[in-house]
N, CA, C and O of each residue as an XYZ file, in Angstrom:
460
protein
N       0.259     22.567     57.591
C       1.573     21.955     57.508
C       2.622     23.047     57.324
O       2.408     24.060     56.659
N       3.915     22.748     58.034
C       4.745     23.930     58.088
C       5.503     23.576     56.506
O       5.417     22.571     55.801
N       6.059     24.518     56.366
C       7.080     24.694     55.513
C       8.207     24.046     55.407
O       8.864     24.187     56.438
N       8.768     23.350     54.565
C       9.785     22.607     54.375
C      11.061     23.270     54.598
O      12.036     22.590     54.917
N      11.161     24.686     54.444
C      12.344     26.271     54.432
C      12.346     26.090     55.892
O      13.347     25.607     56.422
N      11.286     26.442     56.620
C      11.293     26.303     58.059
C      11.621     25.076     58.736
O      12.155     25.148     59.843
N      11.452     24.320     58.384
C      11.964     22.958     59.289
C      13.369     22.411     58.917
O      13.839     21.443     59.515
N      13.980     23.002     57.991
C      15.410     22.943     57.507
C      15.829     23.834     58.308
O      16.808     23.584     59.011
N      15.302     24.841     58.369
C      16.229     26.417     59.258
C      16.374     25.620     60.705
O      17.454     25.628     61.295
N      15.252     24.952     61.223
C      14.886     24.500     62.555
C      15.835     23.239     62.572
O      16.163     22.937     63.719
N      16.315     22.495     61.667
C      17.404     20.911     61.872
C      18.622     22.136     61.590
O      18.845     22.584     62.715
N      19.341     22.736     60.779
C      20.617     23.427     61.080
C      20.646     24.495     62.242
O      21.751     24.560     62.781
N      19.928     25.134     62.627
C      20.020     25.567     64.485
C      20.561     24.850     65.264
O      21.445     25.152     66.066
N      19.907     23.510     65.030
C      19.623     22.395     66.404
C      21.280     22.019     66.048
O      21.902     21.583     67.017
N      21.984     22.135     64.860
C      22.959     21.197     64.388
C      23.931     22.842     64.078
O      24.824     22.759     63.235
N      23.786     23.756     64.529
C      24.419     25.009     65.022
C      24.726     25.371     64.057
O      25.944     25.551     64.027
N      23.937     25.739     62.611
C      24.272     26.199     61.235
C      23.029     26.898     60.915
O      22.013     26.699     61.581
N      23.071     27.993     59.575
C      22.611     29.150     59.810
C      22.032     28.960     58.075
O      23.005     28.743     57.352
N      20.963     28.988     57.444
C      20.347     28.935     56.553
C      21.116     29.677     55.419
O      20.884     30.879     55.300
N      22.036     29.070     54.549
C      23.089     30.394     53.414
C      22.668     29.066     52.159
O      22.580     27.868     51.888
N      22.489     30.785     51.655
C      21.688     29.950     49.879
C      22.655     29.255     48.935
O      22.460     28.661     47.874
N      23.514     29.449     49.480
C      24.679     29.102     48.548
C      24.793     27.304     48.965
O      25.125     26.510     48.086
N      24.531     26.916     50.135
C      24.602     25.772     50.711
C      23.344     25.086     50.799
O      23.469     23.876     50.986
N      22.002     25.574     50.705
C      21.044     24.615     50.792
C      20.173     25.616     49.106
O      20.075     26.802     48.792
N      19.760     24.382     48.509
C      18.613     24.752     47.360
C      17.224     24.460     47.579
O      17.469     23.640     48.464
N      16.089     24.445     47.519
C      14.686     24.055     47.454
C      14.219     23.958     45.986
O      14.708     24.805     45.238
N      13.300     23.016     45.408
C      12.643     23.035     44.334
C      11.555     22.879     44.628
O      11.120     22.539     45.728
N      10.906     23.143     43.533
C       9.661     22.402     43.380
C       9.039     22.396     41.718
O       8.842     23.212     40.818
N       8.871     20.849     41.978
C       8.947     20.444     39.873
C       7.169     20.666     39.637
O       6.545     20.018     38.796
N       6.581     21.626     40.485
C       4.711     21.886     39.957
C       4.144     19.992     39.884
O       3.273     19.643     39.087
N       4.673     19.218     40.633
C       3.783     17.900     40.467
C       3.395     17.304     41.460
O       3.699     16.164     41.812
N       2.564     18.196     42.064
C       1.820     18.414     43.256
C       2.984     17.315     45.127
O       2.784     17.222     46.338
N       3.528     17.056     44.618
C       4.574     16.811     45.331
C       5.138     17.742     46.787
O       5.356     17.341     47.930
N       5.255     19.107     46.192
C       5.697     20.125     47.018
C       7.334     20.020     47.199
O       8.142     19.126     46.949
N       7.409     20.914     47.568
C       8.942     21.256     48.098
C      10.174     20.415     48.365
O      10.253     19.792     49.424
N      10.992     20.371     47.598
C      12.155     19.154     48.183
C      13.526     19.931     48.007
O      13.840     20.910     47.329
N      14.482     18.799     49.217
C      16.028     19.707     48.844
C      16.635     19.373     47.252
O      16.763     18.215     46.855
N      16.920     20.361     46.563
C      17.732     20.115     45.652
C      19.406     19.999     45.595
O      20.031     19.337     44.766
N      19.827     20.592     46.393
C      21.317     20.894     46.836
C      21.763     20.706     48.197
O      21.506     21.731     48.828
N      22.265     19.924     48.845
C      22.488     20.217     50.140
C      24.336     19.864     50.133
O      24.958     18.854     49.804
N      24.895     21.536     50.784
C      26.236     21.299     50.114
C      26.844     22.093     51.977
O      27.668     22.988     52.168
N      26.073     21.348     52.944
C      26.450     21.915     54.654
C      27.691     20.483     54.907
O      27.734     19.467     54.213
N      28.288     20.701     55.685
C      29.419     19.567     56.054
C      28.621     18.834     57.491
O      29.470     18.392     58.265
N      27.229     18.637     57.960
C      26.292     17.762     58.306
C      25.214     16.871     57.166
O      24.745     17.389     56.153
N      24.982     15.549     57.569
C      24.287     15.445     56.431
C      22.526     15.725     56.267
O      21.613     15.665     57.091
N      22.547     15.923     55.384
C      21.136     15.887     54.252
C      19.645     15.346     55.507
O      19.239     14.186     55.433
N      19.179     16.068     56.265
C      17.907     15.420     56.671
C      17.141     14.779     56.241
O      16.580     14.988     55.166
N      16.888     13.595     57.189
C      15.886     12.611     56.349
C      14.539     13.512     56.617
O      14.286     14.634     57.056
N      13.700     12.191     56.017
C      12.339     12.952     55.898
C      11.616     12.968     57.248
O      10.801     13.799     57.648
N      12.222     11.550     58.049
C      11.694     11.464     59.410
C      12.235     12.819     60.432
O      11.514     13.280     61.317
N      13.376     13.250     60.182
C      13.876     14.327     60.892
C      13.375     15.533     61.130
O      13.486     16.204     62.155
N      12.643     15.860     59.827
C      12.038     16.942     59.226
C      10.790     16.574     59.729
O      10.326     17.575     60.275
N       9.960     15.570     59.823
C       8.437     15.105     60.481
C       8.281     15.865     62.178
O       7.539     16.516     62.914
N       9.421     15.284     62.081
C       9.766     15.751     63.781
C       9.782     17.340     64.409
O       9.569     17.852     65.508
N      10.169     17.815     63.029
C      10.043     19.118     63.459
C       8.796     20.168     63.408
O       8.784     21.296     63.900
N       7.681     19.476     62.644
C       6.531     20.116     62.134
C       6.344     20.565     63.285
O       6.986     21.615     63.335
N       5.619     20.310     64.668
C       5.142     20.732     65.473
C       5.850     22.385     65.809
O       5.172     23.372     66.095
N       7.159     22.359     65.700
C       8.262     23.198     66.449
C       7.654     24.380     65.204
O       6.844     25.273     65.452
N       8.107     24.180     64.225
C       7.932     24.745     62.697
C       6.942     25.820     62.638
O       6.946     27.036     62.443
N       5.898     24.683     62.938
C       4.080     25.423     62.941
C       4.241     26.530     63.969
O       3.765     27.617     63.644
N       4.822     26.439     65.134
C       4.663     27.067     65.685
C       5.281     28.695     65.494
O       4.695     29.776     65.428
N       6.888     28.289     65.434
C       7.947     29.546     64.655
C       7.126     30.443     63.393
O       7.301     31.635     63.139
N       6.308     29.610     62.784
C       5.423     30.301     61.573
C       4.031     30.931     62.220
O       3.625     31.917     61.605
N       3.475     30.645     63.015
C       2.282     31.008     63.678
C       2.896     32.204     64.451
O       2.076     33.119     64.521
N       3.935     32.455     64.980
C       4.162     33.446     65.981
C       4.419     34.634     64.774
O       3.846     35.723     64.749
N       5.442     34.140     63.764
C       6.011     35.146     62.584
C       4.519     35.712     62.190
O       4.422     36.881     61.817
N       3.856     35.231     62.238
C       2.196     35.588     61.581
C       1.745     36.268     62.283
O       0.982     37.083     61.765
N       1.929     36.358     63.856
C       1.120     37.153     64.796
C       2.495     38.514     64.882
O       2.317     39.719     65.062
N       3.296     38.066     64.760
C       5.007     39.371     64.828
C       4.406     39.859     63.491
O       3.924     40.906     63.922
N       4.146     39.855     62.420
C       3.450     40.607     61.241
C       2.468     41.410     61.273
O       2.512     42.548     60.805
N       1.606     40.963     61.758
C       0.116     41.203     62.090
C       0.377     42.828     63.104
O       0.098     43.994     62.827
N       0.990     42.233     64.260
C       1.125     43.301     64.924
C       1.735     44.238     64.614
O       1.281     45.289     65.068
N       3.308     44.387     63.523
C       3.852     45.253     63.023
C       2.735     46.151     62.438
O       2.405     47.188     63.013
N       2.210     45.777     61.391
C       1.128     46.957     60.913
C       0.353     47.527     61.833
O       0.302     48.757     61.839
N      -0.132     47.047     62.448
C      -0.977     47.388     63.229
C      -0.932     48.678     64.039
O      -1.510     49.762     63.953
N      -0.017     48.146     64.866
C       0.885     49.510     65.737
C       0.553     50.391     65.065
O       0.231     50.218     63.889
N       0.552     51.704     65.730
C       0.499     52.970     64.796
C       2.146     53.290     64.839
O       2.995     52.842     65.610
N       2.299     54.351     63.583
C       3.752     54.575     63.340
C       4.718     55.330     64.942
O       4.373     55.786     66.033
N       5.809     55.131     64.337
C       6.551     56.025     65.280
C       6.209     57.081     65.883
O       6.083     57.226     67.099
N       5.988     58.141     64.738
C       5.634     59.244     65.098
C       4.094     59.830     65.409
O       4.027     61.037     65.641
N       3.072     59.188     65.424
C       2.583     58.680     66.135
C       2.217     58.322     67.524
O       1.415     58.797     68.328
N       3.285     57.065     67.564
C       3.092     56.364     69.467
C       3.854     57.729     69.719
O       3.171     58.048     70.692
N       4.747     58.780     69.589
C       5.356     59.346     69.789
C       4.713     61.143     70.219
O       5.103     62.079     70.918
N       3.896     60.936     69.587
C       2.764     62.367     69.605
C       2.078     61.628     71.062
O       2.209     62.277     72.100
N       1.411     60.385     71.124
C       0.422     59.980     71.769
C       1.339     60.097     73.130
O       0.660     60.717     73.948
N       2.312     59.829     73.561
C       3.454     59.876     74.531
C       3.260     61.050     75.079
O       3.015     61.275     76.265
N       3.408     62.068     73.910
C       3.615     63.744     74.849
C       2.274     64.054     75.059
O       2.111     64.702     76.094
N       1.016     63.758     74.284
C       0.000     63.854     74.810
C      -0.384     63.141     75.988
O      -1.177     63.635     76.790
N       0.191     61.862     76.165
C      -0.215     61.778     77.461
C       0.516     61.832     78.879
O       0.093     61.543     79.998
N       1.545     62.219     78.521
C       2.607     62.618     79.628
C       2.129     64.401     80.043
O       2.196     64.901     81.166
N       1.679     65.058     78.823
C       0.684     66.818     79.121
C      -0.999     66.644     80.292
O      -1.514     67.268     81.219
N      -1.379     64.987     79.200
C      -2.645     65.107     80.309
C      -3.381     64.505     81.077
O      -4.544     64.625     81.463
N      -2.051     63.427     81.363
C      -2.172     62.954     82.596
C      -3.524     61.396     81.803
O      -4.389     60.831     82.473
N      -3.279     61.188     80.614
C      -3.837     60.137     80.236
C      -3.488     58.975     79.382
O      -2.368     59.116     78.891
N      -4.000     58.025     79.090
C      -3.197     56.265     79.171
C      -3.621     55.973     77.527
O      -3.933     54.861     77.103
N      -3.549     57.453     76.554
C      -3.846     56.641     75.391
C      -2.823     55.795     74.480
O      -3.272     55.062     73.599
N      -1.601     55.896     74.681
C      -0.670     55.228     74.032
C      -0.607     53.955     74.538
O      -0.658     53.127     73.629
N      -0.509     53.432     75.731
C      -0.473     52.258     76.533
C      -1.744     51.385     76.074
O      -1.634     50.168     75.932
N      -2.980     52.078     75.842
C      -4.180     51.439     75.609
C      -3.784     51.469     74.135
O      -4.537     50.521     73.909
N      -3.321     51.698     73.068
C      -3.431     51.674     72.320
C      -2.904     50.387     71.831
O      -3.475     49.468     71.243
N      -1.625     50.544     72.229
C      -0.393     49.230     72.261
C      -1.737     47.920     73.041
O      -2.360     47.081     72.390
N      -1.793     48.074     73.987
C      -2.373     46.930     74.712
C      -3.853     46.174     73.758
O      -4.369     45.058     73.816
N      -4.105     47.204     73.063
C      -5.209     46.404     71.996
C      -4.522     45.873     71.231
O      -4.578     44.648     71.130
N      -3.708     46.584     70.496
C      -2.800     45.653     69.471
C      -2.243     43.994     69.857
O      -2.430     42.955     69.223
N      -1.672     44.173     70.848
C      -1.350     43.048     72.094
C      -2.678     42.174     72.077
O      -2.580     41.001     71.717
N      -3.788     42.635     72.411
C      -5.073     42.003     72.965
C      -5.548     41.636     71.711
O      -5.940     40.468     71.718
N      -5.685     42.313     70.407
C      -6.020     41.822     69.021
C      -5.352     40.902     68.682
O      -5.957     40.179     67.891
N      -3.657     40.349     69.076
C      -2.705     39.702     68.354
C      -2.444     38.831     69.097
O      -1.227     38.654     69.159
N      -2.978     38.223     69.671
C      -2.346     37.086     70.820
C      -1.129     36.429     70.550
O      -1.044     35.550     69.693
N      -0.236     36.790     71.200
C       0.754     35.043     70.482
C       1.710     34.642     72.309
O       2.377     35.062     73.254
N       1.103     33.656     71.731
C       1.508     32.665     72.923
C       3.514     32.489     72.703
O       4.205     32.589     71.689
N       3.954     32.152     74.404
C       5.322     31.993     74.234
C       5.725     30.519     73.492
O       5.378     29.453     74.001
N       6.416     30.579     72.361
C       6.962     29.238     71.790
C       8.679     29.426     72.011
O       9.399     30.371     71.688
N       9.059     27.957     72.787
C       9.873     27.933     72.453
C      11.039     27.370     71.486
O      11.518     26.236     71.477
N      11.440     28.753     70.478
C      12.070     27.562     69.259
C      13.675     28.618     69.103
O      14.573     28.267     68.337
């Protein structure tokens, strides 16, 4: 199940507004409940719960890609690094930086979502 943060970010996009803490609050009172708005102070109103249902699918997905955009950040080797591997293989005429990247790629799958 996606995140309640995420499917709020995903209804003010759609409604052309931009996630500011000062305007939306989240709680959560530990009674197994989970996550609810505490504050909603945007000049659209307050999403229902059906609105927010609607968006899980979209949600899951924006969070599944952020997971594979993570994944791959570490992964990569550093700058300097892909950057050595570059002049080494531009000196000898070989594909280790490209193969390197392309495993990372091939380890990290993430499919195109559009959100």
């Amino acid at each position: 199940m996606a995140q309640l943060s995420t499917k709020i970010e995903l209804y003010l996009k759609a409604n052309s507004k931009s996630w500011d803490n000062t305007k939306v609050s989240l709680q959560n009172n530990s009674d197994g409940n989970g996550d609810f708005i505490f504050s909603w102070n945007y000049d659209i109103s307050e999403p229902t719960d059906a609105q927010l249902d609607a968006l899980e699918t979209q949600a899951q997905a924006k969070e599944e890609l952020q997971t594979v955009l993570s994944t791959r950040a570490t992964a990569y080797p550093t700058i300097q690094d892909q950057l050595d591997m570059q002049y080494w293989d531009n000196v000898n005429g070989t594909t280790t930086w490209e193969d390197a990247i392309a495993k990372v790629k091939a380890d990290n799958p993430k499919d195109w979502y559009f959100i």
